[in-house]
N, C-alpha and C positions, 0 to 999 in steps of 0.2 A: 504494500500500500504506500511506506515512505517514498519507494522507488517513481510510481508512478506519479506523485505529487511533484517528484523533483523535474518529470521530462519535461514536460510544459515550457517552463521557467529554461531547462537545458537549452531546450530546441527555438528560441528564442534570440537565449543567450548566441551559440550558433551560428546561428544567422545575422545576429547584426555581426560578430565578429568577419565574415565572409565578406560581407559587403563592405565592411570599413577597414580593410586589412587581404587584399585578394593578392594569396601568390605568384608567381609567374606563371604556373600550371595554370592556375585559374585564368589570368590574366590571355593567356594565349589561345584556352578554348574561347571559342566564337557563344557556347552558351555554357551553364552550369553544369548541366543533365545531357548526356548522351545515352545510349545503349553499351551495357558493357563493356560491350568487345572492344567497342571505341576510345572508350577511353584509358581499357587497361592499356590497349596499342600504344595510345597517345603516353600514357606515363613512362611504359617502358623505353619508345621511341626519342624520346625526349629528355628523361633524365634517368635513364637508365634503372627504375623504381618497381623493385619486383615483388607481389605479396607476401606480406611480413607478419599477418595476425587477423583474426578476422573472429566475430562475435556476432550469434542472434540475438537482433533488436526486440522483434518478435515473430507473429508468423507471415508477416507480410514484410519483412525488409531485414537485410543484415548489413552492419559493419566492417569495413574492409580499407587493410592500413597497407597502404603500399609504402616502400620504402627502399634507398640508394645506399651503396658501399659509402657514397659523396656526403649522405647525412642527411637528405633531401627526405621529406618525406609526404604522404598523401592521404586522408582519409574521407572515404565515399560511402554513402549508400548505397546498396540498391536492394530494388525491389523485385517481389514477383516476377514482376513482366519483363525485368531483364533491365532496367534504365535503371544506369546510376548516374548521383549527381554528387559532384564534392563537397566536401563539408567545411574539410579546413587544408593547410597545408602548411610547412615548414623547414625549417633546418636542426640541424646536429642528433637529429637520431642515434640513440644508442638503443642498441639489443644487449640486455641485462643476462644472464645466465641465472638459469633459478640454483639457489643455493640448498645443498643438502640439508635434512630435516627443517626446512620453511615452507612447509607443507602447509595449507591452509584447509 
């Protein structure tokens, strides 16, 4: 229930961030929202950003973090139908190693 109280306000938050702070990814697509394929193409073509972590939203849309050796990194939607649209993006990506007995 907390969870759900928090998206709203998230998916907001989100959005103005996108709009007032648009990456170079962003920046270079002509729109937000493409079809997949399009845009995994476009990330990997472009900054070399290969699927890094990916998480269901719920049943209709998942989470999916691409990211560069460079640091570079991407976070998309998509949904059902196949269209994902970027969320956010940035730099200095690190990929953390989970540490033995930090089990949660």
């Amino acid at each position: 229930m907390k969870r759900n109280m928090i998206r709203g306000p998230l998916a907001l938050i989100l959005t103005t961030l996108i709009i007032a702070h648009p990456h170079s990814a962003a920046s270079q697509m002509m729109r937000s929202c493409a079809g997949r394929s399009e845009v995994v193409s476009f990330l990997d073509k472009n900054f070399a950003e290969k699927l890094t972590a990916v998480g269901l939203i719920n049943q209709n849309a998942i989470l999916e973090v691409y990211a560069a050796e460079s640091g570079t990194w991407t976070l998309i939607i998509t949904d059902v139908h196949g269209v994902s649209c970027l969320l956010l993006s940035g730099d200095s990506w690190e990929t953390i190693p989970a540490l033995p007995g930090l089990h949660t």
